[in-house]
RODO-2510 file (C-alpha; in nm, 4 decimals, decimal comma):
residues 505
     n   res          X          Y          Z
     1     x    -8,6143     3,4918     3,5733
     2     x    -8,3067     3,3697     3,7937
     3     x    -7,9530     3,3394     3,7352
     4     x    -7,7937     2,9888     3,8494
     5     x    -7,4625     3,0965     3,9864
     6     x    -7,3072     2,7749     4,0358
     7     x    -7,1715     2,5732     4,3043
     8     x    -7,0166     2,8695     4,5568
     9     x    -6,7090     2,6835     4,6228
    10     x    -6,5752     2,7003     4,3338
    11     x    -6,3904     3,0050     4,4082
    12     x    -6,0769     2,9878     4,1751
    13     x    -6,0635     3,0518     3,8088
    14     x    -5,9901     2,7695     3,5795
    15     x    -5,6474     2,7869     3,4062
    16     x    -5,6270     3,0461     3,1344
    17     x    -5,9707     3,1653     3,1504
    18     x    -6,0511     3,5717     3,2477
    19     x    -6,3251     3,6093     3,4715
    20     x    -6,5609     3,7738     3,2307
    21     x    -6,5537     3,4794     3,0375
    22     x    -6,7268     3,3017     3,2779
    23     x    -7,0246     3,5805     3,2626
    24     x    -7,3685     3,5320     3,0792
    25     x    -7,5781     3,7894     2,8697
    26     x    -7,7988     3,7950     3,2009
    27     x    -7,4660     3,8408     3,4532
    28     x    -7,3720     4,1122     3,1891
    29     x    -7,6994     4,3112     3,2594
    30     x    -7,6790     4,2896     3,6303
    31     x    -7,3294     4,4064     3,6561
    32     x    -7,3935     4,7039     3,3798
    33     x    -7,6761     4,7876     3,5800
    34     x    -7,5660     4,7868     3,9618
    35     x    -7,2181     4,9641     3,7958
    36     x    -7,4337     5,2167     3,6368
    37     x    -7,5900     5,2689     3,9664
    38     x    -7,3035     5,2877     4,1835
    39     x    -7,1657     5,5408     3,8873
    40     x    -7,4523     5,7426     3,9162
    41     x    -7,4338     5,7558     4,2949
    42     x    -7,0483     5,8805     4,2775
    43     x    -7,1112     6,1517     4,0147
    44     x    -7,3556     6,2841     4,2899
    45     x    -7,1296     6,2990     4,5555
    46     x    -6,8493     6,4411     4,3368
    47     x    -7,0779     6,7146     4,1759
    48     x    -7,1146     6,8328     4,5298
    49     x    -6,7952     6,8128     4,6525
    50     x    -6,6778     7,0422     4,3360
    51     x    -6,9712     7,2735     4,4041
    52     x    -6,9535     7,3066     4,7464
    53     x    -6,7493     7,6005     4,7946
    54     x    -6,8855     7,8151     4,5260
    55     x    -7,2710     7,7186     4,6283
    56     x    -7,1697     7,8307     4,9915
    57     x    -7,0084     8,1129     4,8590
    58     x    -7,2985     8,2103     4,6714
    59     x    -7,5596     8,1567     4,9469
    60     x    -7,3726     8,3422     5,2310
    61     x    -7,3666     8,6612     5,0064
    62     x    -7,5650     8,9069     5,1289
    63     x    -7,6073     8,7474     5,4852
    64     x    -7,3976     9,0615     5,6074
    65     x    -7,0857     8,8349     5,6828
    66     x    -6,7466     9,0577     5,6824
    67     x    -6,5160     9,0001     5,3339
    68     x    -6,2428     8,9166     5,6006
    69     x    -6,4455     8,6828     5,7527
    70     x    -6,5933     8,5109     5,4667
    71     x    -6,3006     8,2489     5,3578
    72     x    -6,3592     8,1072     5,7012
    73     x    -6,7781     8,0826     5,7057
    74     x    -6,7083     7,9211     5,3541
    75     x    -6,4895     7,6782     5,4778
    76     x    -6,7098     7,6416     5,7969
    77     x    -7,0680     7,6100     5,6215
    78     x    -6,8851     7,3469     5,3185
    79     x    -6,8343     7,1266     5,6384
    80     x    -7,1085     7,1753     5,7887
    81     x    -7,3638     7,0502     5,4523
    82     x    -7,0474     6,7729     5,4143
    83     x    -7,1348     6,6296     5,7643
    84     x    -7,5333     6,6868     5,7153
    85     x    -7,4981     6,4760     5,3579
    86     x    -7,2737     6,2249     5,5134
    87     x    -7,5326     6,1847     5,8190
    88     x    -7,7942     6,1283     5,5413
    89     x    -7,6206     5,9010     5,4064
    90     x    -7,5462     5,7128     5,7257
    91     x    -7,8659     5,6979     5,8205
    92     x    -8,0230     5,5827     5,4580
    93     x    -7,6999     5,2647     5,4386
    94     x    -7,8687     5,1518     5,7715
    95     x    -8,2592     5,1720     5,6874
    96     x    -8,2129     5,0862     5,2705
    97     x    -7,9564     4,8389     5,3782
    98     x    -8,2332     4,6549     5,6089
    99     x    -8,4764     4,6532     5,3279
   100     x    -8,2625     4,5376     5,0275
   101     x    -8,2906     4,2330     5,2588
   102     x    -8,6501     4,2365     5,3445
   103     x    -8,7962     4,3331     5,0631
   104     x    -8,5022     4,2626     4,7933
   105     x    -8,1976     4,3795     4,5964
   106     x    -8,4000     4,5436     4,3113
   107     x    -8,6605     4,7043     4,4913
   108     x    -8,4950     4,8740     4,6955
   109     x    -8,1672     5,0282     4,4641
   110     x    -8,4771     5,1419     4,2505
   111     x    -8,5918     5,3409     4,5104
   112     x    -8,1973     5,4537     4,6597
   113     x    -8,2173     5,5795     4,2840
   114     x    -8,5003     5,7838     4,2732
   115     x    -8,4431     5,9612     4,6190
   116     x    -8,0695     6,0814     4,5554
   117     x    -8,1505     6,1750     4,1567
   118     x    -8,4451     6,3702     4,2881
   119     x    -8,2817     6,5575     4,5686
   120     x    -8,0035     6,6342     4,4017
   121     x    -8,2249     6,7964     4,1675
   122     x    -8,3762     6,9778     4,4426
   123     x    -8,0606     7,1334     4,5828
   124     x    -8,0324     7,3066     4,3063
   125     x    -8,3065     7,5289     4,4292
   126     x    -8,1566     7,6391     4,7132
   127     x    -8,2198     7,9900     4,8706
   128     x    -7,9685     7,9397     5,1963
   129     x    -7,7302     7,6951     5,3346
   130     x    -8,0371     7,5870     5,5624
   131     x    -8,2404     7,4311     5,2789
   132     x    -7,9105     7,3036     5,1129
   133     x    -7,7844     7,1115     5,3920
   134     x    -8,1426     6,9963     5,4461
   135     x    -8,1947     6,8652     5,0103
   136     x    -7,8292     6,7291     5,0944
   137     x    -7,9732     6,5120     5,3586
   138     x    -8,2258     6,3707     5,1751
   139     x    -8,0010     6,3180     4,8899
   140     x    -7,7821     6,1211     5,1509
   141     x    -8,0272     5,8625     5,2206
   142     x    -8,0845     5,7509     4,8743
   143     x    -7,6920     5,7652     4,8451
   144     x    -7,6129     5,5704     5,1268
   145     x    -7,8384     5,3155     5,0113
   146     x    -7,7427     5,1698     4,6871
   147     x    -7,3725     5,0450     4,7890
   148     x    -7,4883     4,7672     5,0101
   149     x    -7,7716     4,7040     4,7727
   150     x    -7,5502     4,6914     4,4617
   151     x    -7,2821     4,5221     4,6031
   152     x    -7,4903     4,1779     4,7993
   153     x    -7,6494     4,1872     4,3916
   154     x    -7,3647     4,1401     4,2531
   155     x    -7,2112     3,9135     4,5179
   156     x    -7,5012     3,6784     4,5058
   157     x    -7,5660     3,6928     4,1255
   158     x    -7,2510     3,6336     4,0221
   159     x    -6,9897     3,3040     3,9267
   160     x    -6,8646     3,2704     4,2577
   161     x    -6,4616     3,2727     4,0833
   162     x    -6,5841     3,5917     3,9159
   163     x    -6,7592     3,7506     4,2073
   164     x    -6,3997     3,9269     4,3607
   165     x    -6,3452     4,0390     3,9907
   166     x    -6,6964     4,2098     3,9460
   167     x    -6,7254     4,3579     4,2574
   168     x    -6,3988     4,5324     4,2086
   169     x    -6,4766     4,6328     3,8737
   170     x    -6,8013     4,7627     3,9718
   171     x    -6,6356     4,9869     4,2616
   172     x    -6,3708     5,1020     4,0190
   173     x    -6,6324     5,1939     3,7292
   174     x    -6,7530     5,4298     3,9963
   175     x    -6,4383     5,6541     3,8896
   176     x    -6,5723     5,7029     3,5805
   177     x    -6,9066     5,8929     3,7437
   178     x    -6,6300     6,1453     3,9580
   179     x    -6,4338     6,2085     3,6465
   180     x    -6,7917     6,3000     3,4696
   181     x    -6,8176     6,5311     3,7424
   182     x    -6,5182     6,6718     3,6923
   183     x    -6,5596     6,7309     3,3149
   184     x    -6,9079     6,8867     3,3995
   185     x    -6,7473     7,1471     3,6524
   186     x    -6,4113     7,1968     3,3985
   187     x    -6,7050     7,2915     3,1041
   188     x    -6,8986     7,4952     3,3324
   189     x    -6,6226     7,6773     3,4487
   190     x    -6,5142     7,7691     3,0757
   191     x    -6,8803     7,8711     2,9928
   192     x    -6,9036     8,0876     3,2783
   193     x    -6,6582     8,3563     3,1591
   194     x    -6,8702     8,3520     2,8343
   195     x    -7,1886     8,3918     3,0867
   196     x    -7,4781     8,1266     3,1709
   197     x    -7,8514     8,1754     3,2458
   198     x    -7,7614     8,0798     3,6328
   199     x    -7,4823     7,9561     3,8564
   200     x    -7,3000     7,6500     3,7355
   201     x    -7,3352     7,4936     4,0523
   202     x    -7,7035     7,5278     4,0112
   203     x    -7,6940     7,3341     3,6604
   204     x    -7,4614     7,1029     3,8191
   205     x    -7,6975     6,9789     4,0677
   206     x    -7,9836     7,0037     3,7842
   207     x    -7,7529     6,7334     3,5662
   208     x    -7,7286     6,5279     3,8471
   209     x    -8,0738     6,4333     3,8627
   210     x    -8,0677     6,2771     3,5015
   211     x    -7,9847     5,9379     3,6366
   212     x    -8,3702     5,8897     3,7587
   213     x    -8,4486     5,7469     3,4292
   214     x    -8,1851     5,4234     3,5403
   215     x    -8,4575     5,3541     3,7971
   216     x    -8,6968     5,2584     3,5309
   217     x    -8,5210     4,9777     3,3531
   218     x    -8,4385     4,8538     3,7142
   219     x    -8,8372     4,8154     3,7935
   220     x    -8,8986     4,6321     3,4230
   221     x    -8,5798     4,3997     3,3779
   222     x    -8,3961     4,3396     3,6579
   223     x    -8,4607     4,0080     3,8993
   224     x    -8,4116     3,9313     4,2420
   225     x    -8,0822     3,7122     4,2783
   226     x    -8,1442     3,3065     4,3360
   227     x    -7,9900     3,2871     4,6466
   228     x    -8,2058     3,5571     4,7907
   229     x    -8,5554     3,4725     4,6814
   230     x    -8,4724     3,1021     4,8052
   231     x    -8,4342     3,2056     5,1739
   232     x    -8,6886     3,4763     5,1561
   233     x    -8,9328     3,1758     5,0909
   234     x    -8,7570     2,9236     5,3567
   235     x    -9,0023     3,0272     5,6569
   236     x    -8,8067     3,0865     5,9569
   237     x    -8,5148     3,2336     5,7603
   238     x    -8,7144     3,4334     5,6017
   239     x    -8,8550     3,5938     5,9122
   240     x    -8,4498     3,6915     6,0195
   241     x    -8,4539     3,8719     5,7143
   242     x    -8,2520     4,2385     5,7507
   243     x    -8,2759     4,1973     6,1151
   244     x    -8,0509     4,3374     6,3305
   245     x    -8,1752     4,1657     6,6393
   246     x    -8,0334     3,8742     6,4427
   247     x    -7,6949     4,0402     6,3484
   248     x    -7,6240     4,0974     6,6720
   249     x    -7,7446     3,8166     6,8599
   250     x    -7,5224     3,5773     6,6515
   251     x    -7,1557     3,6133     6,8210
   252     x    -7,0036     3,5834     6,4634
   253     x    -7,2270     3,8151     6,2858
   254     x    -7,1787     4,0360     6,5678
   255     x    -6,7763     4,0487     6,5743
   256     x    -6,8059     4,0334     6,2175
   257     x    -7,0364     4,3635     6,1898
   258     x    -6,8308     4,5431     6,4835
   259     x    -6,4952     4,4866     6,3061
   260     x    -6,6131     4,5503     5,9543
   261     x    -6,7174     4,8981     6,1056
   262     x    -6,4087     4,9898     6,2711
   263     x    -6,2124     4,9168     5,9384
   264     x    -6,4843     5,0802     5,6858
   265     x    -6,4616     5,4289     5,9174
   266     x    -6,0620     5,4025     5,8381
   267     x    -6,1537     5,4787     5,4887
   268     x    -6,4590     5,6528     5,4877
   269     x    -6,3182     5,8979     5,7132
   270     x    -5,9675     5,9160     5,5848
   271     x    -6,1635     6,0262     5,2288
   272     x    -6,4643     6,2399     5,3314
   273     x    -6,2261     6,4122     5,6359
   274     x    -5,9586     6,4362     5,4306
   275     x    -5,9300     6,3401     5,0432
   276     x    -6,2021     6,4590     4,8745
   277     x    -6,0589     6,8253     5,0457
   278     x    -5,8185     6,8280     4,7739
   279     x    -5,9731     6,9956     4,5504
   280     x    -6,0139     7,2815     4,8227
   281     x    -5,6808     7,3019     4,9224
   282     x    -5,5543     7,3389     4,5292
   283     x    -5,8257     7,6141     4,4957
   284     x    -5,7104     7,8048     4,8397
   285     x    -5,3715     7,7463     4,7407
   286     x    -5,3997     7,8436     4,3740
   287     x    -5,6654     8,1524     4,3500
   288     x    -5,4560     8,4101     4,5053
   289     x    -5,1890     8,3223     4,2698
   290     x    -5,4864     8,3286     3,9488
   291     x    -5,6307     8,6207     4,0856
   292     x    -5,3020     8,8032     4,0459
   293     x    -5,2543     8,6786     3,6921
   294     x    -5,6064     8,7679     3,5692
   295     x    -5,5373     9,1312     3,7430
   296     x    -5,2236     9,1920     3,5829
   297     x    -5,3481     9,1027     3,2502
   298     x    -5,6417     9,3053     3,2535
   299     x    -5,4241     9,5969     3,3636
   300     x    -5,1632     9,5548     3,0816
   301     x    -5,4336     9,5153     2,8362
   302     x    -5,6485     9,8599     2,9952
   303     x    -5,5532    10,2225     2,9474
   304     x    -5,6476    10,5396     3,1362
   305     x    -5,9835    10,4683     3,4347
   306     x    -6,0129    10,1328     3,3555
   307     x    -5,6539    10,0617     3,4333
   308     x    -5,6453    10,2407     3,7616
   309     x    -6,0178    10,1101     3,8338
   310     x    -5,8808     9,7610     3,7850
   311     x    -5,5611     9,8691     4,0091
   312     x    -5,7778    10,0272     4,2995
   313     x    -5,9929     9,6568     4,3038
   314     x    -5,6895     9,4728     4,3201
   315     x    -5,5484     9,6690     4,5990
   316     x    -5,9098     9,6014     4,7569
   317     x    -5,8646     9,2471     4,7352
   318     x    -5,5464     9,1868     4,8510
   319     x    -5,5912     9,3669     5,1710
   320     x    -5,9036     9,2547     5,1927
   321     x    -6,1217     9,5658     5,1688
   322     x    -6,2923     9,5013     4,8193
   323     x    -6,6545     9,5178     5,0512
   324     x    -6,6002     9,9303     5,0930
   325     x    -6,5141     9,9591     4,7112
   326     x    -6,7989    10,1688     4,5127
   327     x    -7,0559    10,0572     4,3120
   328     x    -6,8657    10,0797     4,0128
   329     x    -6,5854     9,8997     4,1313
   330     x    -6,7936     9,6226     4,2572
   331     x    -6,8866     9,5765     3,8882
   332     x    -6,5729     9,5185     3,7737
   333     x    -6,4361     9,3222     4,0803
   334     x    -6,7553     9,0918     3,9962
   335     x    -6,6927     9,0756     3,6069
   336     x    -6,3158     9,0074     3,7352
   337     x    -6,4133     8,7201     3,9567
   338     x    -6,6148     8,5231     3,7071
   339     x    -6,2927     8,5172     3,4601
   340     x    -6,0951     8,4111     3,8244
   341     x    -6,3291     8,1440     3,8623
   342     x    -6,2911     7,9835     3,5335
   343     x    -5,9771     7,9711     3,5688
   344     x    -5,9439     7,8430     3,9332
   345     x    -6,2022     7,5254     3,8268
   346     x    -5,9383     7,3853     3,5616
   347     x    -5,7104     7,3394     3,8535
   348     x    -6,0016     7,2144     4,0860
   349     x    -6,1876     7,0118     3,7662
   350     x    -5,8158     6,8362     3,7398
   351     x    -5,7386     6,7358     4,0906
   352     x    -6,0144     6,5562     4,0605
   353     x    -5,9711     6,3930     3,7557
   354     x    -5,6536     6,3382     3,8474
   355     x    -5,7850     6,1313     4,2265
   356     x    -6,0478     5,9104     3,9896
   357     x    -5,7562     5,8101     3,7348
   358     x    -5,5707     5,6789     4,0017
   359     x    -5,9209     5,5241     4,1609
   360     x    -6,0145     5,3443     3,8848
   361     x    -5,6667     5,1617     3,8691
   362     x    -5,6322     5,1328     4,2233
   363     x    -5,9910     4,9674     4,3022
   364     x    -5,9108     4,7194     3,9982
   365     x    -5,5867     4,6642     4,1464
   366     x    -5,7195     4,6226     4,4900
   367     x    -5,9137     4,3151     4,3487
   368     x    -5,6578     4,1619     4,2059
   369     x    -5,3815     4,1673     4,4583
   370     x    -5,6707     4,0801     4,6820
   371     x    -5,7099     3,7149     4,5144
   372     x    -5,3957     3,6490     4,4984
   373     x    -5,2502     3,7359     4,8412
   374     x    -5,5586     3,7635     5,0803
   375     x    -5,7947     4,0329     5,1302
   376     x    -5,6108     4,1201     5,4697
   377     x    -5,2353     4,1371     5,3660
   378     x    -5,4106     4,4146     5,0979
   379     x    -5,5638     4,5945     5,3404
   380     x    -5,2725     4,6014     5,5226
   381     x    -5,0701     4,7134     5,2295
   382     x    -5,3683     4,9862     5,1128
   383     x    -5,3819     5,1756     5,4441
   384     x    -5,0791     5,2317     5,5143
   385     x    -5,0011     5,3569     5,1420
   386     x    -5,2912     5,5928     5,2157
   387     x    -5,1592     5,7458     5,5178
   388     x    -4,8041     5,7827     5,3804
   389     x    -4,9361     5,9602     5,0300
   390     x    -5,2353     6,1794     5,1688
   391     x    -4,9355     6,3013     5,4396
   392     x    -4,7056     6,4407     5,1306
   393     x    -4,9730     6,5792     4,8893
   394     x    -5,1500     6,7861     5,1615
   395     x    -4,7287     6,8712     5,2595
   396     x    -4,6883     6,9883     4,9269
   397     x    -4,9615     7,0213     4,6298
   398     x    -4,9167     7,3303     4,5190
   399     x    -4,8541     7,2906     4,1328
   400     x    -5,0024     7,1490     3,8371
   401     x    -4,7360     6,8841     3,7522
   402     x    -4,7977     6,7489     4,1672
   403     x    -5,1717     6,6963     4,0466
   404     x    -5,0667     6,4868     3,7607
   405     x    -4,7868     6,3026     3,9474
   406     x    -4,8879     6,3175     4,3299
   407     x    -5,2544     6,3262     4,3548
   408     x    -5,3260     6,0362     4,1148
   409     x    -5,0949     5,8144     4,3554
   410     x    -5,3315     5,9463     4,6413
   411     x    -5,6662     5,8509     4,4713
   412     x    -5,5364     5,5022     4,3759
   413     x    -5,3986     5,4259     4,7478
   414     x    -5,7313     5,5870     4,9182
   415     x    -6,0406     5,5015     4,6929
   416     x    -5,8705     5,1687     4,6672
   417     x    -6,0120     5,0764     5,0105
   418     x    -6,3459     5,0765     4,8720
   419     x    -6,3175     4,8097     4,6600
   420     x    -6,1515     4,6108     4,9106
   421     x    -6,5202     4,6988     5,1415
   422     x    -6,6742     4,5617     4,8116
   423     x    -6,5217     4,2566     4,7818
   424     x    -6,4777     4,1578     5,1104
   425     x    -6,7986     4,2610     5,4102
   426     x    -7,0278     4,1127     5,1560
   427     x    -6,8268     3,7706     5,2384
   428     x    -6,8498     3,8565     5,6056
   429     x    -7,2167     3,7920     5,5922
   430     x    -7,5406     3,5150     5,5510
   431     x    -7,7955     3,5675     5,2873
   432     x    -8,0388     3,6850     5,4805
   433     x    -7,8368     3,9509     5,6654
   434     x    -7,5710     4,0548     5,3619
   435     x    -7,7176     4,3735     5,2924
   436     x    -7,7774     4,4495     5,6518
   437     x    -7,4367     4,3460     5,7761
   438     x    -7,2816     4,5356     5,4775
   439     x    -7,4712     4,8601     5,5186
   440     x    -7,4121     4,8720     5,8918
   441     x    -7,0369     4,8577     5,8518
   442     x    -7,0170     5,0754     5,5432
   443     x    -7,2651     5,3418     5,6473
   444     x    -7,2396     5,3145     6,0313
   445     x    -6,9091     5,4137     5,9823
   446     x    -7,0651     5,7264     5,8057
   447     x    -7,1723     5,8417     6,1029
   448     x    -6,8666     5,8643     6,2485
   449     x    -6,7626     6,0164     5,9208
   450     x    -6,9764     6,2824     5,9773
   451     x    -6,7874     6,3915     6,2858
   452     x    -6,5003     6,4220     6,0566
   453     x    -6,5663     6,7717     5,8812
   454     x    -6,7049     6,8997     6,1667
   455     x    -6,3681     6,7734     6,3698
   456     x    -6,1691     6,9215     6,0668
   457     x    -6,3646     7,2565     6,1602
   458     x    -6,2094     7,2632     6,5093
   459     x    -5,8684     7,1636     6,3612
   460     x    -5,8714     7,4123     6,0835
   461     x    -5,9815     7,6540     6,3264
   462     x    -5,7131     7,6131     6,5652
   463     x    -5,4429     7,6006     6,2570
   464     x    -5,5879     7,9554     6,1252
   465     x    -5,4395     8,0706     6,4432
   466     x    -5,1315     7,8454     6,4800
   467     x    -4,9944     7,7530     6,1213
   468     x    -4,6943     7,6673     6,2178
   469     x    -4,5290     7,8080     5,9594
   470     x    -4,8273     7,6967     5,6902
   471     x    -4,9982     7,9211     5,4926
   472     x    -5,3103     7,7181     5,4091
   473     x    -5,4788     7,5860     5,7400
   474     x    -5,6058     7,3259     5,5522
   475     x    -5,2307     7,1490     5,5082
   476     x    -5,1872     7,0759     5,8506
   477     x    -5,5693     6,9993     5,9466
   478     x    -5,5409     6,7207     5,6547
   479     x    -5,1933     6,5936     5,7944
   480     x    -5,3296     6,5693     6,1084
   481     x    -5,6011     6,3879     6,0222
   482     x    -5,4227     6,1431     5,8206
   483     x    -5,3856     5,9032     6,1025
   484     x    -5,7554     5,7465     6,0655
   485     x    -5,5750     5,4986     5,7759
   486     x    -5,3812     5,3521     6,0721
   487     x    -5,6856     5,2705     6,2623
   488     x    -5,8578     5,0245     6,0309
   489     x    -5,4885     4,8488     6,0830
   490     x    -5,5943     4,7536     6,4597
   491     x    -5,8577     4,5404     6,3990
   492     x    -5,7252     4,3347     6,0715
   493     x    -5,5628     4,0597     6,2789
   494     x    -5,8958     3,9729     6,4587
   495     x    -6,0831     3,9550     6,1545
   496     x    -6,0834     3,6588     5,9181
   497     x    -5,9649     3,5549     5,5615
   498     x    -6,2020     3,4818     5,3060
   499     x    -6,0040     3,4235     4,9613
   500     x    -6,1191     3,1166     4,8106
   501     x    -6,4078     3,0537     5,0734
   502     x    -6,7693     3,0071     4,9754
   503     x    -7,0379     3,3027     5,0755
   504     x    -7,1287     3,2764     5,4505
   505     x    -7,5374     3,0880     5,4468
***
């Protein structure tokens, strides 16, 4: 079965009529299924962005590391995985990308599918940060995958005056998977002061291997799009298929591909370097302040030992001795931490709830303004909102009502990028290189993404020692990052306008 799009030039929406209306039962599916993929594929990453720093934390215990020295390996090691998994995912956007055009769009997101849900399921197993960076890598490829995938299916099976509409929506749907992540890490944190049969990072990586099952109504209902089974039948064409020899021996593919990179890795590294670090900077910021709480509660609630055990770990802890206390100190310092922890993921858990509220808006809206003023002009408008915003909340988050007010603003400016890459390298691209041209912008980009944590390590490292007045290293490192939104700004003007143009063929 294959969908009839229409004639591609008609790229404008009659009078009156909302894009959806111009969808069939068939469209429906494709775009429920590629959104559910994409979803899928963001609750991953967000599940490990949220567990990071307590599945470090966990697997650096007993490796003989200092207590003084252990914020810093945390923070050092969380980088490290984040630059392995975005490497992964670099170098599975290039490989997947090649083959949703050789051997089609369905095929391969099946497969993107199975390899993330399954490693993801694997990291749960981990036994050191060596075989979790290494199950984050393979998780990565699948990951890096289904974007380019997803996105030339929808492009190509789509009403061409409903295609900018559905690939935004599909981009902003992929909110809804990080704010499922979020709620997963805000129950898990409440149910781990009432105690759990293992780490809630550990189930959290376990739940994020559910969305395998997706993969099987991909491989029984879903066809290849019309325009790509006609050229992967036209002979020649079909020999140029998810080449790159072909992308770049073509001077417009080429320019087209080497642009499209240059303003992808403004976003990609502005978020991975940067944004999705928000969650670690409320947690660094906020658990001294919960620890305190928690302490003086327990202590007003105690009498006699228990009181002055619980007044002898706090002491510990704040000058950073707890790792002499005795044994039965420990105990209570470790009963302590798990109510500290529950408490620090509601801030964490609504950060990021707070960033994918403001996404989901913010990729819609990216869409919209997109069609009606250009896809450049929004660009234009999207990075330099991103700069300005991520600049003040890493100034300033420090309380609860700045997550409701400031970081939303943040997630709709920054994830709104990424439905602009949606909607507009597909359109930079033939048929038989779409995926192809798509992944190598998106993911290549990745790989200088992946340079970004480790950067941030440097940075972070040199701020421990210099804070200029900061208490939280991770305030100026972000700040000074911040300026990667301003690249993607260089190359705009040489790249070109597609509103209202047909798909590249």
């Amino acid at each position: 079965m294959h969908v009839d799009t229409g004639p591609d030039n008609n790229a404008t929406l009659p009078p009156g009529v909302p894009w959806y209306k111009l969808l069939t039962k068939y469209h429906w599916f494709v775009f429920v299924v590629a959104a559910l993929g994409w979803l899928f594929d963001c609750l991953d990453q967000q599940l490990f962005i949220l567990a990071r720093p307590a599945a470090m934390k966990e697997l650096l215990a007993g490796t003989g590391i200092p207590e003084a020295a252990m914020k810093g390996e945390i923070l050092k090691w969380s980088d490290i995985a984040t630059a392995v998994f975005i490497a992964g995912w670099a170098t599975g956007g290039l490989v997947f990308g090649m083959l949703g055009d050789r051997i089609g769009r369905t095929k391969t997101m099946m497969f993107t599918i199975l390899i993330y849900s399954a490693c993801t399921g694997l990291s749960a197993l981990s036994t050191s940060v060596y075989d979790f960076a290494f199950y984050r890598f393979l998780t990565g490829l699948g990951v890096g995958g289904e974007f380019a995938v997803g996105v030339a299916l929808i492009a190509e099976a789509m009403p061409a005056a409903a295609r900018p509409y559905a690939l935004a929506s599909l981009q902003a749907l992929s909110a809804i998977g990080n704010i499922l992540a979020a709620l997963i890490n805000l129950g898990l944190g409440v149910a781990e002061e009432h105690g759990l049969p293992t780490s809630p990072w550990r189930i959290m990586f376990m739940i994020g291997a559910l969305p395998a099952l997706l993969a099987l109504i991909i491989r029984l209902k879903l066809k290849e799009p019309e325009a790509w089974t006609k050229v992967s039948h036209e002979g020649a064409t079909a020999k140029q298929l998810g080449s790159y020899r072909e992308l770049f021996s073509t001077p417009l593919w080429r320019k087209h591909a080497l642009l499209g990179l240059v303003l992808a890795c403004s976003g990609v590294v502005g978020l991975w370097g940067v944004g999705f670090y928000t969650p670690d900077l409320i947690r660094s910021v906020q658990t001294p302040k919960v620890t305190k709480q928690v302490y003086e509660q327990e202590i007003a609630a105690a009498e006699g030992a228990t009181a002055e055990s619980l007044k002898r770990v706090q002491a510990a802890i704040e000058s950073k001795t707890s790792d002499q206390l005795p044994a039965e100190d420990q105990a209570i310092q470790e009963a302590m931490d798990k109510k500290v922890s529950s408490k620090v993921s509601l801030y964490t858990s609504f950060t990021s709830i707070a960033i994918n509220i403001g996404a989901f808006f913010g990729m819609y809206g990216f869409g919209v303004l997109a069609q009606r003023i250009g896809r450049k002009p929004t660009f234009a408008i999207a990075l330099i909102s991103a700069f300005t915003i991520t600049v003040i909340v890493f100034h300033s988050l420090t309380d609860m009502w700045q997550i409701m007010v400031l970081v939303p603003i943040m997630g709709f400016c920054q994830l709104s990028l990424f439905a602009g890459y949606a909607v507009y390298l597909p359109e930079l691209f033939p048929t038989r290189l779409r995926s192809t041209g798509t992944s190598f912008c998106y993911n290549v980009g990745r790989f200088v993404a992946a340079f970004g944590p480790l950067v941030k390590i440097a940075i972070t490292g040199f701020f421990i020692t210099n804070t200029f007045g900061y208490a939280e290293p991770l305030r100026p490192a972000g700040m000074a990052m911040c300026g990667v939104f301003l690249i993607g700004l260089l190359v705009l003007p040489f790249l070109p306008e597609t509103k209202g143009k047909p798909l590249p063929e």
